[in-house]
Backbone as CSV, one residue per row, in Angstrom:
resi,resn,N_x,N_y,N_z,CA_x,CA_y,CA_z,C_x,C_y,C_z
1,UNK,2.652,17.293,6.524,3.897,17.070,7.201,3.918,17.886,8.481
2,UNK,3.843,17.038,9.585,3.787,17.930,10.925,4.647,18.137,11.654
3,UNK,5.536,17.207,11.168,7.006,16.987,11.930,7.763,18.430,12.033
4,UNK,8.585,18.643,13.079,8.957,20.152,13.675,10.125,20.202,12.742
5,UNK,10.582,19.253,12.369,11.904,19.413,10.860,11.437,19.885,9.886
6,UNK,10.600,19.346,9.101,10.141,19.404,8.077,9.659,20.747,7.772
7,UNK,9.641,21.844,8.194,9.595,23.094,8.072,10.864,23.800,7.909
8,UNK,11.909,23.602,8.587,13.197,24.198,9.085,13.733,23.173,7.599
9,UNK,13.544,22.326,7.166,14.062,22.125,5.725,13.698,22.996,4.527
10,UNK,12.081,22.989,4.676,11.992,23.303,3.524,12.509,25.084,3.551
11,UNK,12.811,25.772,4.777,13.170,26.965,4.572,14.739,26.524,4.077
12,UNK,15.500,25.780,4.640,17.069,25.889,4.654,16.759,25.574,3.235
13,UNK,15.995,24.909,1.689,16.114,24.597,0.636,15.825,26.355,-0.089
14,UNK,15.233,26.432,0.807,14.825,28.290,0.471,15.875,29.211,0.274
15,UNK,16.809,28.784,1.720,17.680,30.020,1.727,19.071,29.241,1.068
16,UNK,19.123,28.070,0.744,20.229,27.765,0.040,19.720,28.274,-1.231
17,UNK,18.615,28.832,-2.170,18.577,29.043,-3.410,18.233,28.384,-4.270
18,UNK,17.144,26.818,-3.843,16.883,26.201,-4.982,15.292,26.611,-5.244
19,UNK,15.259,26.435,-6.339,14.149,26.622,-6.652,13.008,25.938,-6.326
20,UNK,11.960,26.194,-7.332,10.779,25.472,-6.094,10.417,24.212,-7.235
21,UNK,11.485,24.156,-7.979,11.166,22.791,-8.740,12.308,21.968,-7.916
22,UNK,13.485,22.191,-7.888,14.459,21.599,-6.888,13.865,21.430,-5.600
23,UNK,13.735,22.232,-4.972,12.648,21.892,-3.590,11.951,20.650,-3.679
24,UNK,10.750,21.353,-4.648,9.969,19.935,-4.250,10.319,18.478,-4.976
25,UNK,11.764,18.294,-5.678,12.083,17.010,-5.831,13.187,16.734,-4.969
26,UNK,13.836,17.491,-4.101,14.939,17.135,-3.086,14.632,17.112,-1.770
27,UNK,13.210,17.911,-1.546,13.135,18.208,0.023,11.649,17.635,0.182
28,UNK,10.379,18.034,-0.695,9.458,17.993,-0.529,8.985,16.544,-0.718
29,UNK,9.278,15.966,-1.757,8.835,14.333,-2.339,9.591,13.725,-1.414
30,UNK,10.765,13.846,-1.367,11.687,12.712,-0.218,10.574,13.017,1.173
31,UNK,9.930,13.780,1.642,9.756,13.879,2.945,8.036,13.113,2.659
32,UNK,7.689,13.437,1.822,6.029,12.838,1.586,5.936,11.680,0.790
33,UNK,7.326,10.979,0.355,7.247,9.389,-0.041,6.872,8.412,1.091
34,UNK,7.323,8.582,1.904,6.383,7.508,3.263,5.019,7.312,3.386
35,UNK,4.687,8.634,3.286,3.215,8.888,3.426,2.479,8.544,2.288
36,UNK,2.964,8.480,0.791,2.521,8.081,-0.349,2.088,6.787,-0.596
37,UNK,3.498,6.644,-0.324,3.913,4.794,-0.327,2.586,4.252,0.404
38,UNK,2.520,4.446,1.968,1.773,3.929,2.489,0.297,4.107,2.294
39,UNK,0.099,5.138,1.297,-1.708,4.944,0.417,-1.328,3.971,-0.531
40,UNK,-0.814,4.281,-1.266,-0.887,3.018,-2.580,-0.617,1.717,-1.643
41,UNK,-0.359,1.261,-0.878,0.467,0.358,-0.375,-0.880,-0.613,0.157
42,UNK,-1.759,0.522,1.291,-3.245,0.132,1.370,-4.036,0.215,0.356
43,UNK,-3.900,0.598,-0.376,-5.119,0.918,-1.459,-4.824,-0.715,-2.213
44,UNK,-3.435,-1.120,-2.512,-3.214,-2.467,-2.772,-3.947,-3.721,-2.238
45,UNK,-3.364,-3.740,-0.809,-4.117,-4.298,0.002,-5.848,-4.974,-0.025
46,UNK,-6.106,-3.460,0.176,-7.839,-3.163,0.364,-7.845,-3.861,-1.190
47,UNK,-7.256,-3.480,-2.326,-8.258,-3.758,-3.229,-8.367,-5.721,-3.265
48,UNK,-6.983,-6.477,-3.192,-7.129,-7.701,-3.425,-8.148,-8.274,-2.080
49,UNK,-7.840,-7.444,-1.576,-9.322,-8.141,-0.554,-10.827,-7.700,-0.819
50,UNK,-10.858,-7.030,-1.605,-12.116,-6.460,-2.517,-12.480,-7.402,-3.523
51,UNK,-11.110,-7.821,-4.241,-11.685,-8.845,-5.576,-12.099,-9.648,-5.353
52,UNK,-12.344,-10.566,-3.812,-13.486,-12.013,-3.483,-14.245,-11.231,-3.706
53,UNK,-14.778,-10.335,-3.399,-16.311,-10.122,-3.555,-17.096,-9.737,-4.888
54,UNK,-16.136,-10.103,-5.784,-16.374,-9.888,-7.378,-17.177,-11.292,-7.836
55,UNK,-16.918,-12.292,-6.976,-17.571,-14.330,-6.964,-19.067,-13.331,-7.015
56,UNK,-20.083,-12.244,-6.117,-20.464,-12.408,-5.962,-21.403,-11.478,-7.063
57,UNK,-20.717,-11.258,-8.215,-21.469,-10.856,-9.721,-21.255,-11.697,-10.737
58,UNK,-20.199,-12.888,-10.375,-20.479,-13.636,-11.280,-18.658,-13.349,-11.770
59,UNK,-17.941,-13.275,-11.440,-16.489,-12.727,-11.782,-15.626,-13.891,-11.783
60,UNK,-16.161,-14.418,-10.594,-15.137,-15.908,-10.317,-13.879,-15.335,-9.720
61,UNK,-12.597,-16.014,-9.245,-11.724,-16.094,-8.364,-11.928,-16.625,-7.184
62,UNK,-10.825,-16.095,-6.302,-11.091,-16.668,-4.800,-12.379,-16.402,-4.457
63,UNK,-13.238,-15.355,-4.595,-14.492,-15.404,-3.688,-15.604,-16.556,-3.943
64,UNK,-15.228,-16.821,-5.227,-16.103,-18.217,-6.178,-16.216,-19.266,-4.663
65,UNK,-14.543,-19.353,-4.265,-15.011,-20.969,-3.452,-15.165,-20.174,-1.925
66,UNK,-15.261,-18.901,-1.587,-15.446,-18.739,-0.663,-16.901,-18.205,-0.235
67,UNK,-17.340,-17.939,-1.273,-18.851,-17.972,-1.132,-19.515,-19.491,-1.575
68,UNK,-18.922,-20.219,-2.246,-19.788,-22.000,-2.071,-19.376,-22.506,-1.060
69,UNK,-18.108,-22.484,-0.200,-17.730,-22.764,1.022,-19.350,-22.283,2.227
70,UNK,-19.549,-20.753,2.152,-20.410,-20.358,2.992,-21.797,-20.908,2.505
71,UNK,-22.162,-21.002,0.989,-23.521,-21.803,0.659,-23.474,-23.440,1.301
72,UNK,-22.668,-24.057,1.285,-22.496,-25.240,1.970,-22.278,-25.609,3.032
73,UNK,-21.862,-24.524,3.888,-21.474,-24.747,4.587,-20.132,-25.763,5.188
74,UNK,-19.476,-25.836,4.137,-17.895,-26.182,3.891,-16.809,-25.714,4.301
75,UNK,-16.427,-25.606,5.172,-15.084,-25.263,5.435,-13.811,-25.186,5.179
76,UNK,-13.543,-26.377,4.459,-12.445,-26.788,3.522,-12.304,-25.681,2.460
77,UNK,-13.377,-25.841,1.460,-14.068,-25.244,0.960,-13.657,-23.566,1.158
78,UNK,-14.510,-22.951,2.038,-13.971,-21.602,2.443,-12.588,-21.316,2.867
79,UNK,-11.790,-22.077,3.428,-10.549,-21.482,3.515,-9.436,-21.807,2.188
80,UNK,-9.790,-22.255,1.204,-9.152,-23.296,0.044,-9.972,-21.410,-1.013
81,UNK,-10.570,-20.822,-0.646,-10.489,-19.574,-1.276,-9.910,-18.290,-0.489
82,UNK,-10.031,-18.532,0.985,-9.633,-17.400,1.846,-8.330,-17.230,2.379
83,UNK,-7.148,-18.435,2.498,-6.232,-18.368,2.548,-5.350,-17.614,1.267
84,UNK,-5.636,-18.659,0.144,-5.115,-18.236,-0.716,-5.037,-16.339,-0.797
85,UNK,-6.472,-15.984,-0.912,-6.553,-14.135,-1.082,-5.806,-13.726,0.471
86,UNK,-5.798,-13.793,1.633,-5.016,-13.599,2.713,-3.504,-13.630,2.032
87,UNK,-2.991,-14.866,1.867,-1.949,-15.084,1.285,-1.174,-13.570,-0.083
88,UNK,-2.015,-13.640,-0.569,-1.802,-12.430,-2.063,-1.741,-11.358,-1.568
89,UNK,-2.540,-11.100,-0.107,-2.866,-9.735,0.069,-1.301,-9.249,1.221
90,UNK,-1.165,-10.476,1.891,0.089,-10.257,2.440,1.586,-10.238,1.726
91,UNK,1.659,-11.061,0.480,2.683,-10.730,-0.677,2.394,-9.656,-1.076
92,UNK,1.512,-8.914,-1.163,1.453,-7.261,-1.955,1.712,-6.380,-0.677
93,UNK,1.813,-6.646,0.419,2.204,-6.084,1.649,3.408,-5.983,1.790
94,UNK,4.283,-7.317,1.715,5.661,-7.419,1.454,6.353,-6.822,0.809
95,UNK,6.157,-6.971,-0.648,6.521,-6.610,-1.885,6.345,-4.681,-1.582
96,UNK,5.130,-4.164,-0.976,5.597,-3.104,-0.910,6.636,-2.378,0.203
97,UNK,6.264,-3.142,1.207,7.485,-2.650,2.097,8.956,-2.905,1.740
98,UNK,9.256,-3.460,0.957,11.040,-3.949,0.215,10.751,-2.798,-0.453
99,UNK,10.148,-2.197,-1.675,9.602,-1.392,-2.584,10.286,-0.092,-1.850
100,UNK,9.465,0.368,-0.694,9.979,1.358,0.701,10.887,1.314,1.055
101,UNK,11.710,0.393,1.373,13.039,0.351,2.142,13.923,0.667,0.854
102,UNK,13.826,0.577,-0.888,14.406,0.539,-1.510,14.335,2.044,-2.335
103,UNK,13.267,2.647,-2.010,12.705,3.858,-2.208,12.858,5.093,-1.217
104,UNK,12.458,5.261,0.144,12.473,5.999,0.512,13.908,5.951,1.247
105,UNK,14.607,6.832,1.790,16.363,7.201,2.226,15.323,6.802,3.429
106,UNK,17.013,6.175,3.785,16.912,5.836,5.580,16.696,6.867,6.933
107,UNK,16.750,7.969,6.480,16.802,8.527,7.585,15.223,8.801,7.432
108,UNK,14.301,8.580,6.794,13.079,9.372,6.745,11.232,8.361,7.251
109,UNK,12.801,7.076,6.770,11.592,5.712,7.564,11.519,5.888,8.743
């Protein structure tokens, strides 16, 4: 946390007297949920765009027709697996940013 506030809080949680279990669930987590959010959020992301490449041990899913798309040279073919995972990977994008807006307090987005 580099922000020039975020110091001058966690002292004012100091000198108001809470403890350092109160602290770090009133001052400390509220200020590093953005930053959280937004790993799991990519790590989401990254991974459904990871699972095409599972077609290529034998796993099946989207990468199934997007690697016979590229053996064939098919096009139809390749985007009839690559939209779809584009598609999933941008609903888990969504889904987490509502997630954020519903999670982290407004003043900290």
């Amino acid at each position: 946390m580099r922000e020039w506030w975020a110091s001058g809080l966690r002292q004012a949680a100091r000198a108001l007297g809470l403890t350092a279990a109160q602290s770090l669930r009133h001052v400390e987590l509220p200020l590093a949920l953005p930053t959280i959010l937004a790993g799991v959020k990519t790590a989401a992301v990254v991974n459904v765009g990871t699972a095409t490449i599972a077609a290529f041990i034998g796993a099946g899913g989207f990468g199934e027709r997007i690697a016979q798309g590229l053996a064939l040279n098919d096009h139809v073919m390749l985007l009839a697996g690559a939209l779809p995972a584009a598609a999933l990977a941008l609903a888990f994008h969504a889904a987490f940013e509502i997630l954020e807006r519903g999670v982290v307090p407004a003043p900290l987005r």
